[in-house]
C-alpha positions in Angstrom: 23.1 -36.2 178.5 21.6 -36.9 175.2 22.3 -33.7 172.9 18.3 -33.7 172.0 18.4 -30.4 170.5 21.4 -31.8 167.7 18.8 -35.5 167.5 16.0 -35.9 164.8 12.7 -36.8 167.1 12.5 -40.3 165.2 13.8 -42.4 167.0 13.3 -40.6 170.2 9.6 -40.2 170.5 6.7 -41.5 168.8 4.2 -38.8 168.3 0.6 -39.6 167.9 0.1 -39.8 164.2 -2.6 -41.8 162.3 -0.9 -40.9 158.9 2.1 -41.2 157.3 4.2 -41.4 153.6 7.2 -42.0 152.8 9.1 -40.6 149.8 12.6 -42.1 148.4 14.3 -39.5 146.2 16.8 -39.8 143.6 19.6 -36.6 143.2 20.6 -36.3 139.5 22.2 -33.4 139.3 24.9 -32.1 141.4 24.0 -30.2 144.0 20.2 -30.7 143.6 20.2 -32.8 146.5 22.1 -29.8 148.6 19.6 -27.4 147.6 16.4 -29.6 148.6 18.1 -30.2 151.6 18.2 -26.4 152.4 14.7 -25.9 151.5 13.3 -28.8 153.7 16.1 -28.3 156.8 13.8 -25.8 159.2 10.6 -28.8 159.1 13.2 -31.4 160.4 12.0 -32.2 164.0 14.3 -32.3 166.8 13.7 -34.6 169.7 14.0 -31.8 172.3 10.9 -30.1 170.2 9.0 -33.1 170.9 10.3 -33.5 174.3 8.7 -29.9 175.3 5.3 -30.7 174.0 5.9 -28.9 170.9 4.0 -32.1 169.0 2.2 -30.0 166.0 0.2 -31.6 163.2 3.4 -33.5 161.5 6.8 -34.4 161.9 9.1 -34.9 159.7 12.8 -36.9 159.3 15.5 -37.1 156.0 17.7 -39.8 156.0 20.7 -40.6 153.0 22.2 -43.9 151.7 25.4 -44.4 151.6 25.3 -43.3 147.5 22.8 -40.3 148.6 25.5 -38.9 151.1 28.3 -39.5 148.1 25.7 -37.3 145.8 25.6 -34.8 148.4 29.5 -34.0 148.0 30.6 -35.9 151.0 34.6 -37.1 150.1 35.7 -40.0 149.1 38.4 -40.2 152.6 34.5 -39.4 154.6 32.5 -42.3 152.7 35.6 -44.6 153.1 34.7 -44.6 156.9 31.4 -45.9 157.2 30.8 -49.4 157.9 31.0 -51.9 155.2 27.2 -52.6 155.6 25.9 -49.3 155.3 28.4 -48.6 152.0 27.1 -51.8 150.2 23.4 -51.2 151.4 20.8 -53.5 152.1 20.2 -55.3 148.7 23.9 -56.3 148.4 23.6 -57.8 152.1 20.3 -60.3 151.0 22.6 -63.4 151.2 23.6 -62.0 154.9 19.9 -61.2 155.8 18.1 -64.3 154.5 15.9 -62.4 151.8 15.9 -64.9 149.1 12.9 -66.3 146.8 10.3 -64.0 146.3 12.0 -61.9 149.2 14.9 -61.0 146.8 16.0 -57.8 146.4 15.2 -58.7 142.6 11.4 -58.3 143.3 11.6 -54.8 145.3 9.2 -52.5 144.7 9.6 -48.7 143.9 13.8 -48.7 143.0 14.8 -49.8 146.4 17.1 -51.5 145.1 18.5 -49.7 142.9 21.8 -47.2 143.5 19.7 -44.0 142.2 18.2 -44.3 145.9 19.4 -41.4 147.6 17.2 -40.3 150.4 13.8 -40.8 151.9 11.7 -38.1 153.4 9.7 -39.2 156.1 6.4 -37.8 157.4 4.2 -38.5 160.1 0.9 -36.2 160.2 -2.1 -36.3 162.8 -4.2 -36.9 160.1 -4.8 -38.0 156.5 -5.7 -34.4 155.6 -2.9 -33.6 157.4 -0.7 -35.9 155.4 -2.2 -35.1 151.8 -1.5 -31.1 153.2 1.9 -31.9 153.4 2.2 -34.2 150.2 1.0 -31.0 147.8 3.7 -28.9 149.5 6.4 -30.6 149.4 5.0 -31.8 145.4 4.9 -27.8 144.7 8.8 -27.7 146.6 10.1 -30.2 144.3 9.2 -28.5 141.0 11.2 -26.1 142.2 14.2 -28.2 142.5 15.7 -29.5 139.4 17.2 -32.7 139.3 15.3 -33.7 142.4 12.9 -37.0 141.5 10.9 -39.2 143.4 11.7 -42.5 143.0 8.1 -43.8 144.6 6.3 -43.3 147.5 4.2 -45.2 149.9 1.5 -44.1 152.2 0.5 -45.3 155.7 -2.5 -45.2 158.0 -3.6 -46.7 161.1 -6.4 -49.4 161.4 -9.6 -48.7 163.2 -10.3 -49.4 166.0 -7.8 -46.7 166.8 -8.0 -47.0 170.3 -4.8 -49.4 169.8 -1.8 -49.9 167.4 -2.3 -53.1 165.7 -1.4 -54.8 162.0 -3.3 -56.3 159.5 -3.0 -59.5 161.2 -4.9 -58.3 164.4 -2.0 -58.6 166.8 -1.6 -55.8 168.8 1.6 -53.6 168.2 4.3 -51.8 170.0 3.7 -53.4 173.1 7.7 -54.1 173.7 10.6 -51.0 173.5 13.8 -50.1 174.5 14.3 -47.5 176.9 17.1 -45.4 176.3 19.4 -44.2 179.2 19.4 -40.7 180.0 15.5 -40.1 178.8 14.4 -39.7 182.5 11.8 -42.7 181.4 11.7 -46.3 184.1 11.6 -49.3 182.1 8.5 -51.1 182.7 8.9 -54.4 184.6 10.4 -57.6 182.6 11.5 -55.1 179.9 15.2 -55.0 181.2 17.2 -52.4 182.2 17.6 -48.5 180.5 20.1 -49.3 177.3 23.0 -46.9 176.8 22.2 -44.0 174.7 25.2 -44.9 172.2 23.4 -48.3 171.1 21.3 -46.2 169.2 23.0 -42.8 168.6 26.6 -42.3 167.3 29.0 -40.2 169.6 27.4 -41.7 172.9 29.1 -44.3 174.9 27.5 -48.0 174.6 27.0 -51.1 176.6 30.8 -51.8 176.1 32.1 -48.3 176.6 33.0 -45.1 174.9 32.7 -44.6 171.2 35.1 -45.7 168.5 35.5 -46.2 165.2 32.8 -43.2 164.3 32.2 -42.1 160.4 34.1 -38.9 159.9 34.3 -36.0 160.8 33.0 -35.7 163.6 30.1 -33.1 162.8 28.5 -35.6 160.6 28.7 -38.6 162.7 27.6 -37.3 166.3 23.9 -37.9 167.2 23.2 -39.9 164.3 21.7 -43.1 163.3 21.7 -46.0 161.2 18.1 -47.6 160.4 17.2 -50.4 158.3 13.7 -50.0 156.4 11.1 -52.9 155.4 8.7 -52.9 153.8 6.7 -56.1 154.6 3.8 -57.3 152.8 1.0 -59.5 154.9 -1.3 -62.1 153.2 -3.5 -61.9 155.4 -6.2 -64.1 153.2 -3.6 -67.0 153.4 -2.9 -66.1 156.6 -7.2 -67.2 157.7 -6.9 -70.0 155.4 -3.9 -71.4 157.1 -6.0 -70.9 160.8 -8.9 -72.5 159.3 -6.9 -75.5 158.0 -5.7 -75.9 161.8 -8.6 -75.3 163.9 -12.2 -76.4 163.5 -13.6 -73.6 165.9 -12.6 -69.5 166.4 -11.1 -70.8 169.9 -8.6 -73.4 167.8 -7.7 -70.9 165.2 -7.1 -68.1 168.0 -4.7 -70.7 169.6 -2.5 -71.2 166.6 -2.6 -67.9 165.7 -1.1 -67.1 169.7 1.0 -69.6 169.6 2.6 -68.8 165.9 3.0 -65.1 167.8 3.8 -66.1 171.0 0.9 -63.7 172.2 -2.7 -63.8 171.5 -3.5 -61.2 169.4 -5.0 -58.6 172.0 -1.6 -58.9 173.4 -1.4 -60.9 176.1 1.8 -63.2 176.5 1.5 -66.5 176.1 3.9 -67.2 179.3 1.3 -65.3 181.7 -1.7 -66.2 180.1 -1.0 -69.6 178.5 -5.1 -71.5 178.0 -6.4 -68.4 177.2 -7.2 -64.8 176.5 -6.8 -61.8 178.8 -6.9 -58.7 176.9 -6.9 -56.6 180.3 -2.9 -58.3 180.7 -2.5 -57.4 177.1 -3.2 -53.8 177.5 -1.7 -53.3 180.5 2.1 -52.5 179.7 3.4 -52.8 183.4 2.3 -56.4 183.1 2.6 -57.7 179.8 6.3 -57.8 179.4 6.7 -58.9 183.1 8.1 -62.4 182.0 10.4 -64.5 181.1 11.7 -67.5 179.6 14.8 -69.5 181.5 12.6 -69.9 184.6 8.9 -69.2 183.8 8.5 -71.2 180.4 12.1 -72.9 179.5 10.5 -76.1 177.5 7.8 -73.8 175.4 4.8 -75.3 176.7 3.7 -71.5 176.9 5.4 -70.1 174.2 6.8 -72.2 171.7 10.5 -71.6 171.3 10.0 -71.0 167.6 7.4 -68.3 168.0 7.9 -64.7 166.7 8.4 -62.8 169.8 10.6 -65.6 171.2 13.0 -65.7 168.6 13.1 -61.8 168.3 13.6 -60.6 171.8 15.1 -64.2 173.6 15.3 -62.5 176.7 16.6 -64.3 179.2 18.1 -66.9 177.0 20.0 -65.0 175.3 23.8 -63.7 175.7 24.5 -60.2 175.4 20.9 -58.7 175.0 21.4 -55.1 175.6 23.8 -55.2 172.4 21.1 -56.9 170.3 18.1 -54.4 171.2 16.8 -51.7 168.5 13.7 -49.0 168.2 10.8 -50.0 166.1 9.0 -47.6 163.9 6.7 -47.6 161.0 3.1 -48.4 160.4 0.4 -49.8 158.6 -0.3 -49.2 154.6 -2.9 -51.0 152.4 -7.1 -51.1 153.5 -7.7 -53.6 155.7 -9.5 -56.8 155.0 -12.9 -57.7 156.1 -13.4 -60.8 158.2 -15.8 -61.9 156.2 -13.9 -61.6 153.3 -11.8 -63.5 151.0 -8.6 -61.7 149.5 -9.0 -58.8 147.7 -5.6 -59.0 145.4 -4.9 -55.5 147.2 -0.9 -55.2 148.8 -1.3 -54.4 152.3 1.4 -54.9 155.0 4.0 -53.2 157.8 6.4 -50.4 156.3 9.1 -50.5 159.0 12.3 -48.9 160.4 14.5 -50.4 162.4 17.0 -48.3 164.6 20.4 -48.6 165.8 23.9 -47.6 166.1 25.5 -51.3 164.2 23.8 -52.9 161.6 25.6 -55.6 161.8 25.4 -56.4 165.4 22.0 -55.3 165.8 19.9 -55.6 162.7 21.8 -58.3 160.9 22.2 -60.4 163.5 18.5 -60.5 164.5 17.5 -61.0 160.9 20.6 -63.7 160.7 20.2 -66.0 163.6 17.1 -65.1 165.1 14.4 -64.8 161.9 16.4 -67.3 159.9 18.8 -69.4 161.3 17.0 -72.6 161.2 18.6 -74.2 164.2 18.3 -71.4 166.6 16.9 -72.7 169.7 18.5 -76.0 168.5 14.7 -76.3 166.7 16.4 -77.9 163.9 14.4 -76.8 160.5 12.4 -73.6 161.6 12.2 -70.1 160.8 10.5 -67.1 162.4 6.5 -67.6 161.4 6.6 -63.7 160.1 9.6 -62.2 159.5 11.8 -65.2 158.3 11.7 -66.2 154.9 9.3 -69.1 154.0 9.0 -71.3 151.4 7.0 -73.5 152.5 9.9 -76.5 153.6 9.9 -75.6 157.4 8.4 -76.3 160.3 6.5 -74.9 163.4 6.9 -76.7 167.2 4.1 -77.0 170.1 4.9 -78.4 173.2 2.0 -80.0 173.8 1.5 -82.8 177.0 1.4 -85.7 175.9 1.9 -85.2 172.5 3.7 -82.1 170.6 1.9 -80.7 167.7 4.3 -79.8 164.7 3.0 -78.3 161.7 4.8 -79.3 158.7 5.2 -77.2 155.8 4.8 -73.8 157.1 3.4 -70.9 154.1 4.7 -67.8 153.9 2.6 -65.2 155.7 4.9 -62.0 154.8 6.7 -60.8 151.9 9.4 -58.4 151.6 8.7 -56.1 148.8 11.2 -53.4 149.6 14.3 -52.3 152.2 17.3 -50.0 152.2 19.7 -48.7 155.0 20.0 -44.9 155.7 21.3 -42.9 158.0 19.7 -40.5 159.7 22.0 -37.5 160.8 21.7 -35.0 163.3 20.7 -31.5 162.9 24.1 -30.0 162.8 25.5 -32.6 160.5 22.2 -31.8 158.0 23.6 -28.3 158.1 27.5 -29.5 157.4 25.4 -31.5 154.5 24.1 -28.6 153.2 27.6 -26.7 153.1 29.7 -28.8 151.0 30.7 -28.3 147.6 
């Protein structure tokens, strides 16, 4: 049984927030960062808090780099037994994770890269008043702690309609999720079977047994998590453009734009619903994941094998997919753009967190082979369409009877202008945090 009282809600529960900010903080004097800890410690929200209906107006989660848990007073013997990837940090890994060109860690936004990051502060509210509530009081709580600064900040908010969670692309979001072993939730059908609680959460056994090798001690390991943050801007003027320049008609440019995705935009897979549109399927999540690939679509001619979803969740074709899978959470930031509009200049994009108990076999790996390795699939010279790194010298694959379509030259639709790897611990280890000297 999951310890959900001891387990920060994050990556347990999604609670229904249109608003969010994130704050990365710097500690530059010691103890400051023990101190703000104490001060923030009772808004932390535990997954069993969630779990009872206890949802409130916001939620909140702290997480520390590898550098913000050495600024905290954790010992040198204790720091020495994280993995490699989290000590290094995300920056140092961008030959690993593909993030080169204008992806480099060089070009982050708001000191993500730098080694003054020492913790972010995460809030979800219910509201944007809600949200801006919560930003003056924890503004007020950090004049009050000296040596506490805010490195930057970025807030979110959801895009009308918001009947549905979607980006600034229009596809529709969140449609596909791990469920996690022990929850008391049924996977819905095509989505695989309930993942061991400790692919996600340290101290748990996982898909290849019980624990080892956990961070020390024990109190700060148990019920924790490693996640990866993004943040990942869309051009979503280029992104039209590019449509246009493939399709002479709306029904064209929607058929690109599935086929980049792998789904059309209201969420529908390609592999159900493969000539056209059928936003009932896409909405309806004990159908729309009800596929797969080895036997319903293993040449493409539904989904491309280079599309996004593809390459990001194989399936079927795939070894070893209950090691690989992660939780997904984030949202939207920047206004969106009018149809009818050309870009605005304005940053808008996906601030995301990625979940997981390894990194490296997780969250590397997708970002690795999946997103970038341009031979996955045996494609030859492609990359994911949005999250691999584009520079315009790879390619894009139809299966198309008689003749395929390739599209040459594929632009970058995404940017990375910011990441970082934290972990998140659990409640008892916040309070172990809060005790050292």
């Amino acid at each position: 049984m999951l310890e959900l009282e001891d387990i920060q809600h994050f990556l347990i529960s999604r609670p229904a927030a249109l608003a969010a900010r994130y704050e990365f903080l710097a500690f530059r004097r010691k103890g400051a960062g023990r101190e703000w800890l104490k001060g923030i410690l009772d808004k932390v929200g535990t997954a069993k808090a969630l779990a009872a209906g206890n949802t409130g107006k916001r939620w909140v989660t702290v997480g520390f780099t590898w550098n913000g848990l050495r600024a905290l007073g954790v010992n040198h013997d204790s720091l020495a037994t994280f993995p490699q990837e989290f000590r290094q940090g995300m920056a140092a890994r961008a030959e690993i994770l593909g993030t080169t060109g204008a992806n480099h860690p060089e070009n982050w936004a708001g000191g993500l890269a730098s080694d003054e990051l020492h913790a972010i502060v995460i809030l979800f509210a219910r509201d944007v008043e809600e949200r801006e509530r919560c930003r003056q009081e924890h503004r007020e709580y950090l004049q009050q702690c000296d040596g506490v600064k805010v490195l930057s900040s970025l807030d979110l908010e959801a895009i009308p309609p918001f009947t549905y969670a979607h980006e600034h692309f229009g596809y529709r979001d969140r449609l596909s999720q791990p469920v996690i072993e022990g929850m008391g939730e049924e996977p819905t059908r095509g989505s695989g079977p309930a993942i061991k609680a400790g692919e996600f959460f340290l101290g748990y056994p996982d898909e290849d047994g019980p624990p080892t090798r956990l961070p020390q001690p024990e109190v700060l390991a148990r019920n924790g998590s490693y996640v990866a943050y993004l943040r990942i801007e869309e051009h979503v003027g280029a992104f039209r453009d590019f449509l246009r320049q493939q399709g002479d008609t709306p029904e064209q440019q929607e058929w690109v734009a599935a086929k980049l995705m792998g789904r059309w935009r209201s969420g529908a897979p390609l592999v159900l619903s493969p000539d056209q549109d059928d936003p009932g399927l896409g909405g309806d999540m004990q159908r729309t994941n009800d596929f797969n690939y080895g036997k319903m679509d293993p040449y493409g001619y539904g989904c491309p094998l280079g599309a996004h979803i593809r390459r990001m969740n194989p399936r079927d074709t795939a070894a070893n997919m209950q090691r690989r899978k992660m939780i997904r959470r984030g949202g939207t930031y920047g206004p969106p753009l009018p149809e009818d509009k050309p870009d605005d200049g304005i940053e808008r994009g996906i601030a995301a967190f990625v979940g997981c108990a390894s990194l490296v076999r997780q969250f590397e790996f997708a970002m690795n082979v999946w997103a970038n390795d341009p031979n996955f699939h045996e494609l030859g010279n492609e990359r994911d369409p949005f999250v691999g790194t584009q520079d315009g010298s790879f390619d894009l694959t139809i299966p198309k009877r008689p003749i395929r379509k390739k599209i040459k030259g594929l632009p970058a639709f995404t940017t990375i202008r910011g990441g970082a790897y934290f972990f998140l611990p659990g409640i008892k280890a916040l309070r172990y945090l809060t005790s050292l000297s």
